[in-house]
C-alpha positions in Angstrom: -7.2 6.1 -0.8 -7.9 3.2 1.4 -5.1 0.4 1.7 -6.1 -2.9 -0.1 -3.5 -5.0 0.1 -5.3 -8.4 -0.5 -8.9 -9.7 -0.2 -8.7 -9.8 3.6 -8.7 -5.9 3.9 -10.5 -5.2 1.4 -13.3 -7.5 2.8 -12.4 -5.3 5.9 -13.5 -2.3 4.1 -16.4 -3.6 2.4 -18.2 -4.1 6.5 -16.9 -0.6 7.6 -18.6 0.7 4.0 -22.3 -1.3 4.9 -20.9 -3.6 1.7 -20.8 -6.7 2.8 -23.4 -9.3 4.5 -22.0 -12.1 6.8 -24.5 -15.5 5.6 -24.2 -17.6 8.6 -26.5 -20.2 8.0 -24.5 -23.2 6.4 -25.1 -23.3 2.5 -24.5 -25.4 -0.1 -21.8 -24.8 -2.6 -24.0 -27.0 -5.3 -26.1 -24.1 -6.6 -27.4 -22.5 -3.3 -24.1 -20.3 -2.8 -24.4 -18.4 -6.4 -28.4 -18.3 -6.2 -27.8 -15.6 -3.0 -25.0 -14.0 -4.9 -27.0 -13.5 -7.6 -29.7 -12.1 -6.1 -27.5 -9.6 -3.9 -26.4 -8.6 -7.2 -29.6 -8.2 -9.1 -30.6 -6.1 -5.8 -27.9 -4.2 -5.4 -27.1 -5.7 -2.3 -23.9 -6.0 -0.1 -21.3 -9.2 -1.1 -22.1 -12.2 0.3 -19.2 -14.0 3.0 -20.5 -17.5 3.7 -19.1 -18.4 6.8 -20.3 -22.3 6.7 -19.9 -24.0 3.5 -21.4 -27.9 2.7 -21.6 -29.9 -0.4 -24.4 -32.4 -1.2 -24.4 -33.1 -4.2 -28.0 -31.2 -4.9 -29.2 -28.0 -5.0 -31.6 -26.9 -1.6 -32.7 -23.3 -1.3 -34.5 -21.6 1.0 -37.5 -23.0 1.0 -36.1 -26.7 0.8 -34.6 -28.9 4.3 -31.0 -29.4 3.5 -29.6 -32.9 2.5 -27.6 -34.5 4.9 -23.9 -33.1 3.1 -21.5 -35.5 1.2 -18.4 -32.9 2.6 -18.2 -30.0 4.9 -15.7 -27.3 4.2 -14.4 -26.9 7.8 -12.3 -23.9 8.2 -12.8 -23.0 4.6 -15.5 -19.7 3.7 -16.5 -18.7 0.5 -17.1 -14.9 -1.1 -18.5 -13.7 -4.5 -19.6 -10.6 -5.5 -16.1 -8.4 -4.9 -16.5 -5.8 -7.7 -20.6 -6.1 -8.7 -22.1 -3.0 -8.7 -20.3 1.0 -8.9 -20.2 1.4 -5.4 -17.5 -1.7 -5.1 -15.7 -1.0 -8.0 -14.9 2.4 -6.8 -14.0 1.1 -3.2 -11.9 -1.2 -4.9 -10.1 1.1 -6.8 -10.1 4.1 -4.3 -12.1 6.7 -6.2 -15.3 8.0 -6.3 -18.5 6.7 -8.5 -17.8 9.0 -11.2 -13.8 8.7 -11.7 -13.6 5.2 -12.3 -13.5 5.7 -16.1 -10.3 8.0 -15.5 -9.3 6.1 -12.9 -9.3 2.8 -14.9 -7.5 4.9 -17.6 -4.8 6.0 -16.0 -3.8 2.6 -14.5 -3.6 1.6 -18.2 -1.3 4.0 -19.5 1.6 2.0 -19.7 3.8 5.2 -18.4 2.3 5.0 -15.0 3.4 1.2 -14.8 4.1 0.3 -12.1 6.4 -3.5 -11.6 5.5 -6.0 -9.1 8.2 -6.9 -6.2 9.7 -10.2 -5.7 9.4 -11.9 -2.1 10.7 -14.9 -0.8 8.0 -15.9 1.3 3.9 -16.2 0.9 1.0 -16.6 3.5 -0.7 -19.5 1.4 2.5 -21.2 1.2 2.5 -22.3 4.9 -0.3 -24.7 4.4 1.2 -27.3 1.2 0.1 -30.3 -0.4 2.8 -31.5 -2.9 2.6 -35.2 -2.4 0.5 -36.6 -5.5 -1.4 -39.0 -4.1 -2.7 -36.4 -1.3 -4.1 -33.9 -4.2 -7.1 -33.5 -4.7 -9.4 -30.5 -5.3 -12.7 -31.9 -4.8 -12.3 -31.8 -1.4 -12.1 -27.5 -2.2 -14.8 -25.6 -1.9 -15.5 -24.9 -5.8 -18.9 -24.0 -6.5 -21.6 -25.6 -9.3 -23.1 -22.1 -10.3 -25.9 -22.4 -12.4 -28.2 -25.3 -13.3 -27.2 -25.3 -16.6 -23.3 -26.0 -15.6 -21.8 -29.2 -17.0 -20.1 -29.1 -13.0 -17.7 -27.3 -10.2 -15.9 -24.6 -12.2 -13.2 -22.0 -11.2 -14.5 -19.1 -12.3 -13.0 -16.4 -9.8 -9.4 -17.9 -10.2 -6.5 -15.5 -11.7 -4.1 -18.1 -14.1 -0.4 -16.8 -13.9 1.6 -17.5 -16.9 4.9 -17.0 -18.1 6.1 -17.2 -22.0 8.3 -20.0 -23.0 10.2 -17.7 -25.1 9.6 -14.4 -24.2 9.3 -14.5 -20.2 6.7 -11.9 -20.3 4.0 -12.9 -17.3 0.4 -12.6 -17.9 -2.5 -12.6 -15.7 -6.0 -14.0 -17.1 -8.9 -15.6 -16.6 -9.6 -19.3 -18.2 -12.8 -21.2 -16.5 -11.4 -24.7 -15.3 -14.1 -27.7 -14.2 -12.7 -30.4 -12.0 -12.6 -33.1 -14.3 -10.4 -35.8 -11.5 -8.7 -35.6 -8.7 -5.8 -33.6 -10.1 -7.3 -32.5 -13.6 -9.2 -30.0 -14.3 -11.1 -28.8 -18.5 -9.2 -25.7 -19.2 -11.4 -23.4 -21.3 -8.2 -21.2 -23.6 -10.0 -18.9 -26.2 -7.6 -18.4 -29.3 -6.9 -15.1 -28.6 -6.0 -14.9 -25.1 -1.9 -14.4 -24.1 -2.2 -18.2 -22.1 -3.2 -19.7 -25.3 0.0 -18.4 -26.8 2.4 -19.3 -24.2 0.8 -22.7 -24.4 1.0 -22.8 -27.8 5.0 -21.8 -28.2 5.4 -24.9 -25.4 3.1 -28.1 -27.3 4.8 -26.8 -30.4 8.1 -28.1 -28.2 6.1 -31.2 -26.9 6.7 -29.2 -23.1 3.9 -28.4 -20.9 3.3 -24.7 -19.2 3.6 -24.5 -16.1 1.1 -22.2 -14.6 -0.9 -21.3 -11.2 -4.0 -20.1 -10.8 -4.4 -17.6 -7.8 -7.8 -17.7 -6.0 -8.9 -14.6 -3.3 -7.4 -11.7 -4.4 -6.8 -8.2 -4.0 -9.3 -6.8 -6.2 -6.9 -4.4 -8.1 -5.3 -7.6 -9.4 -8.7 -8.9 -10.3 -9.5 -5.7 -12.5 -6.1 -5.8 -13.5 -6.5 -9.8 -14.8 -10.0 -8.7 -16.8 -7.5 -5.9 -19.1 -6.4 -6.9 -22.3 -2.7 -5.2 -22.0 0.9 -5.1 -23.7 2.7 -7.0 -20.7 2.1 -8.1 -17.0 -1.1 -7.2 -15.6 0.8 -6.7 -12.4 1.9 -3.6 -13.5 -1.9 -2.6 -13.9 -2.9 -3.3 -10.4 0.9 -1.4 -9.1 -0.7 1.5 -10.7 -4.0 1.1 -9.0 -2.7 1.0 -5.8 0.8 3.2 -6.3 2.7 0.6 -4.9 4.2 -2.7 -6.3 2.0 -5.9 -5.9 4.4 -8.6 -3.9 4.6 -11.7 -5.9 6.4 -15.0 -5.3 8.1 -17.5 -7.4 5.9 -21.4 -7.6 6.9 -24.2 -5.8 6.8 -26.7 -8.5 6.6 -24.1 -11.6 8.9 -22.0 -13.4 6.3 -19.0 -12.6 7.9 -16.6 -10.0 4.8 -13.3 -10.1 2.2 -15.5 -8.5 0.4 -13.3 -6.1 1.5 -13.2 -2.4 -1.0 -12.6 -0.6 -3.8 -15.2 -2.7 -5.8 -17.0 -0.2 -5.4 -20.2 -2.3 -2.1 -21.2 -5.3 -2.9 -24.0 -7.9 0.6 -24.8 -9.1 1.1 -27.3 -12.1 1.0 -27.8 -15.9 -1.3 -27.5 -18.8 -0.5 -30.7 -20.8 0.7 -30.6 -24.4 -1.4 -32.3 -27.3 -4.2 -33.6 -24.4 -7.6 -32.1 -24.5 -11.0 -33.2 -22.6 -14.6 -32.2 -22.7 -15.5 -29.3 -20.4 -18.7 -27.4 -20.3 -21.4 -25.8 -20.7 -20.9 -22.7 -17.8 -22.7 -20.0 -17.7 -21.4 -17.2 -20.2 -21.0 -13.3 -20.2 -24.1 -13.0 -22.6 -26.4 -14.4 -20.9 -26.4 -18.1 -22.2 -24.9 -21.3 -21.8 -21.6 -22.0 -23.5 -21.6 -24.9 -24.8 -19.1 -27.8 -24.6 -15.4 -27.6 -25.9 -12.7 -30.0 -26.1 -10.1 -27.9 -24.1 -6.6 -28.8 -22.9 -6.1 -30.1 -19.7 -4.5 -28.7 -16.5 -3.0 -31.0 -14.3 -2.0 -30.1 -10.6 1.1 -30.6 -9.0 0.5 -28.3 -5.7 -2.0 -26.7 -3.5 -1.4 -23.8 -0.9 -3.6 -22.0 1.2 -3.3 -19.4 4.1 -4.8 -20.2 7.6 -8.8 -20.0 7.9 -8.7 -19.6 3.8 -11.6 -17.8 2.0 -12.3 -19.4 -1.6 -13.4 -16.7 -4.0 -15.9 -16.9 -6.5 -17.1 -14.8 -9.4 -21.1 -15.9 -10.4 -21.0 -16.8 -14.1 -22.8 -14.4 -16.3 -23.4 -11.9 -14.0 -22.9 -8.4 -12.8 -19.3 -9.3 -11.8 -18.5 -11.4 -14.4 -19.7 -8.5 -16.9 -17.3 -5.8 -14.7 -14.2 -7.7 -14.8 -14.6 -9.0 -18.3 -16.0 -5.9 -20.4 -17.2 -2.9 -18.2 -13.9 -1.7 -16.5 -11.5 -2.6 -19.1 -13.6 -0.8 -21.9 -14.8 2.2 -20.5 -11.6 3.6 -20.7 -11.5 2.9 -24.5 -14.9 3.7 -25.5 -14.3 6.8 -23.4 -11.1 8.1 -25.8 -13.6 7.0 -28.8 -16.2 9.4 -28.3 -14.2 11.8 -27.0 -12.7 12.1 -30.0 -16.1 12.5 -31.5 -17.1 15.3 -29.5 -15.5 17.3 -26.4 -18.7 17.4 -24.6 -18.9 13.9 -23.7 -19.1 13.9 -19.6 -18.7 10.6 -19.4 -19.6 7.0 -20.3 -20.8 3.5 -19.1 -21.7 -0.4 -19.8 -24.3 -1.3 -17.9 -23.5 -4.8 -16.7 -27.1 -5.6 -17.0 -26.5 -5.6 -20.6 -23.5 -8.2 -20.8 -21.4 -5.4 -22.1 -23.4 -5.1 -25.4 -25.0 -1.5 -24.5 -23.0 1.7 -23.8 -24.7 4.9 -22.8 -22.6 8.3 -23.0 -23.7 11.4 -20.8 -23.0 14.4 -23.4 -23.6 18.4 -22.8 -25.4 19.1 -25.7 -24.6 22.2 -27.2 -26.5 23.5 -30.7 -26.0 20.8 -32.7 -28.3 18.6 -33.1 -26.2 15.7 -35.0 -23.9 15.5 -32.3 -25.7 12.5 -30.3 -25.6 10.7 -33.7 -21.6 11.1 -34.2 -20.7 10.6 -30.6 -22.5 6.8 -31.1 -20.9 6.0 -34.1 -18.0 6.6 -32.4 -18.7 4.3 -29.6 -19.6 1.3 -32.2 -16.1 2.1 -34.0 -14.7 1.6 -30.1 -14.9 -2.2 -29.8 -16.9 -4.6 -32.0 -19.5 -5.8 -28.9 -20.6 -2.5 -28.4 -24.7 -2.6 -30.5 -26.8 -0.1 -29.2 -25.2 2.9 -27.8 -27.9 5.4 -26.2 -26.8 9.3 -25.6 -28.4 11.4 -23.0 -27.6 14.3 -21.3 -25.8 15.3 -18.3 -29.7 15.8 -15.8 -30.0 11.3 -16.4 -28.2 8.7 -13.6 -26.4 6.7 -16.4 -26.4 4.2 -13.6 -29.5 4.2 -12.8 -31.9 1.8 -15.4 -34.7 3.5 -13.8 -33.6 6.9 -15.0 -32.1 5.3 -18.1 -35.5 3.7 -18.9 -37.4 7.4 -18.2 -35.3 9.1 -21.0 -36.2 6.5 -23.4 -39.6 6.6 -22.6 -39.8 10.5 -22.6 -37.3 11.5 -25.0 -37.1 9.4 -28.1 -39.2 10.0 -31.0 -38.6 6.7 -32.3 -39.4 7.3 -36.0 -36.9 10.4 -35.6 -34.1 9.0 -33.1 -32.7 6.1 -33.9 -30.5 4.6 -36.4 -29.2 1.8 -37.7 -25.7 0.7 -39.2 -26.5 -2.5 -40.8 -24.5 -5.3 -41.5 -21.9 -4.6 -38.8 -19.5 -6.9 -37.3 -20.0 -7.4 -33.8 -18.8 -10.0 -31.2 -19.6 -13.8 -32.3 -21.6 -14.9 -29.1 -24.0 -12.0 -29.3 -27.1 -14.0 -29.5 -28.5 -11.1 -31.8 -25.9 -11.6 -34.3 -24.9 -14.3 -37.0 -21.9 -17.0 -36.2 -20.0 -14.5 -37.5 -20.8 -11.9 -35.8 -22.2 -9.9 -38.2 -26.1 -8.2 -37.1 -27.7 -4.8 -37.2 -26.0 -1.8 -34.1 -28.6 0.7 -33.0 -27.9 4.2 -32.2 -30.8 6.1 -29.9 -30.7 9.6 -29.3 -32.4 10.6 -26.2 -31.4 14.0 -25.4 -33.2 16.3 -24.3 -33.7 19.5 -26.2 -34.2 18.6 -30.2 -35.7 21.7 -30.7 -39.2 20.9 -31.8 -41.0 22.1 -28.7 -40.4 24.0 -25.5 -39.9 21.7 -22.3 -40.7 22.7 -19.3 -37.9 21.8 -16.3 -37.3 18.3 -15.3 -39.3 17.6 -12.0 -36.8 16.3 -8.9 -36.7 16.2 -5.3 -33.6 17.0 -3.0 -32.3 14.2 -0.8 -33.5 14.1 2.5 -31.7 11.9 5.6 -34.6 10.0 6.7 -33.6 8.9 10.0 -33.7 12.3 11.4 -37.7 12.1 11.2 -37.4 8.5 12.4 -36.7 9.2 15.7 -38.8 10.4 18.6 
């Protein structure tokens, strides 16, 4: 297992590994930065470290001069792109490709829990603004993502929480747009753990305090994405077999705020206040649109020497990771399981916004089995609509090799099947406000028994640079 013990090293890891790509050309956060990230992403490229970062205000791309900037982020860089594609999530959590189901599994078993660690002292707390009138996190480096984005958002930033009542800590994620100099939209869905710690304070008139932890270890990045029964520190402990160092606030009443964060946003979400924020970029694919959210207003910014401001691109590959691929696997896995014992594994393709699971089954004799391992997978979690089986010869990381058994082994009249009337999540643009819309099971296994097959063509793996050189 490699030692991660906070974005630095594992940045480290991701150069020795051929995983990352230095950008040193100066880019602009407005746009440019999360058009590369996107595109490393769609190409299964490396993660992008900008090195020079500039704001103007407008969007310039490669093919466009730069505008003279409005600020330049001296000393500041900027990463996205941490945990993307299968090969960084299994650097991240030191396993191979194929364990990160079970890996992911095990760190969720609350038995192998592991508690954070309580330290006096932090890196980003040697640089600190608490004067008022000195705050202001404009003059960060948070990006404008998409073109479609109502403005700056945090979208890569952990929130740390404590319960008014019950003391329990939670980490999350809650997109935040700069809305002033101190203020920023805080986006709090119903059913999220912040939304009830804020509740149980408003209904005393009190705000909650809070901070929002920015360049992370990634184990406490997965960790953040899990829906769990307790402090998602004790998810990423488990990860790494080791306690995650945390620190009390400055100006909060929050004391598991990661150590070794790049950048700390201390201060208060405000009771019975709430602004516009929005649209951003969603999970699904689409713009969200507006809300009136409540507002979080800061008290205190810390940062370590020559920080790195960490990003996550807004309905992307990363985004889809963090928020549905890792922490459902593990679910969907037990699910089908269940259904049949020859399940070899599973995955959500994050080019499918988590609504699309495939499962890899051996195949025995019986030729229902495909059909009762994907029911199983839609009773596993209400996004999951079209769950396609296929046997243990197909990449299920691969679209290319997902697309081939599709093609060449679905009889579509014979195949697929439909539960009706299903519920399913409420932003699935396929589905009613409710939720409610059709799920789609596909069988494409190999052997149904109606004709002989011959043997699947392929081609060992060759090192080309032997017959590169002279």
């Amino acid at each position: 297992m490699h030692d991660i013990c906070d974005l630095r090293s594992y940045i480290a890891l991701l150069d020795r590994c051929g995983q990352l790509m230095r950008i040193i050309k100066p880019v602009n956060i407005i746009h440019e930065a999360a058009d590369i990230g996107a595109t490393c992403e769609r190409l299964g490229g490396p993660a992008p470290l900008f090195e020079a970062i500039y704001e103007n205000g407008a969007a310039t791309g490669a093919d466009q001069p730069a505008a003279a900037p409005v600020q330049v982020f001296k000393g500041w860089r900027l990463f996205s792109s941490a945990v993307a594609n299968q090969t960084r999530v299994a650097l991240a959590l030191g396993c191979e490709q194929s364990e990160v189901t079970a890996t992911m599994a095990r760190a969720l078993e609350p038995a192998n829990a592991i508690p954070p660690v309580r330290v006096a002292d932090a890196p980003w707390k040697k640089n600190l603004i608490t004067d008022p009138d000195a705050i202001d996190v404009r003059r960060l480096p948070i990006p404008k993502h998409a073109v479609g984005d109502g403005g700056r958002f945090i979208t890569g930033g952990v929130v740390v929480s404590k319960h008014p009542e019950t003391g329990v800590g939670n980490l999350g994620y809650n997109r935040m747009e700069i809305l002033g100099p101190r203020t920023f939209g805080m986006n709090i869905n119903q059913w999220r753990d912040v939304q009830r710690a804020h509740a149980a304070a408003e209904a005393q008139g009190k705000p909650l305090g809070i901070a929002v932890a920015i360049g992370l270890d990634p184990a406490l990045m997965i960790a953040a994405g899990c829906k769990y029964e307790g402090d998602e520190n004790n998810i990423a402990g488990a990860i790494r077999g080791r306690p995650v160092e945390v620190t009390r606030g400055v100006t909060v009443d929050v004391d598991t705020i990661p150590a070794h964060a790049e950048l700390v946003l201390e201060g208060h979400v405000l009771p019975g206040v709430r602004r516009s924020e929005g649209p951003l970029a969603e999970f699904h694919g689409y713009y969200g649109e507006p809300w009136e959210s409540p507002v979080f207003e800061v008290t205190a910014i810390g940062y370590r020497d020559d920080p790195i401001f960490q990003t996550i691109v807004p309905g992307w590959n990363e985004h889809i990771y963090i928020g549905n691929v890792l922490p459902r696997e593990p679910l969907l896995m037990r699910f089908v399981r269940h259904a049949s014992k020859n399940v070899r594994a599973v995955h959500i393709p994050p080019y499918t916004n988590g609504f699309l699971v495939v499962v890899q089954l051996d195949k025995k004799t019986n030729m229902g089995e495909p059909r009762n391992v994907a029911l199983a997978a839609f009773a596993a979690h209400p996004n999951f609509r079209v769950c396609v089986v296929v046997e243990g010869d197909v990449n299920i990381y691969d679209p290319s090799d997902l697309l081939w058994a599709l093609t060449t082994r679905v009889d579509w009249g014979q195949d697929v099947f439909t539960v009706p009337r299903a519920q399913g999540h409420e932003m699935d643009p396929a589905n009613d406000s409710k939720g409610i819309g059709t799920k789609i099971g596909i069988d494409a296994t190999f052997d149904k028994g109606r004709r002989p097959y011959g043997q699947r063509v392929s081609y060992p793996m060759v090192e080309l640079a032997k017959y590169l050189a002279a």
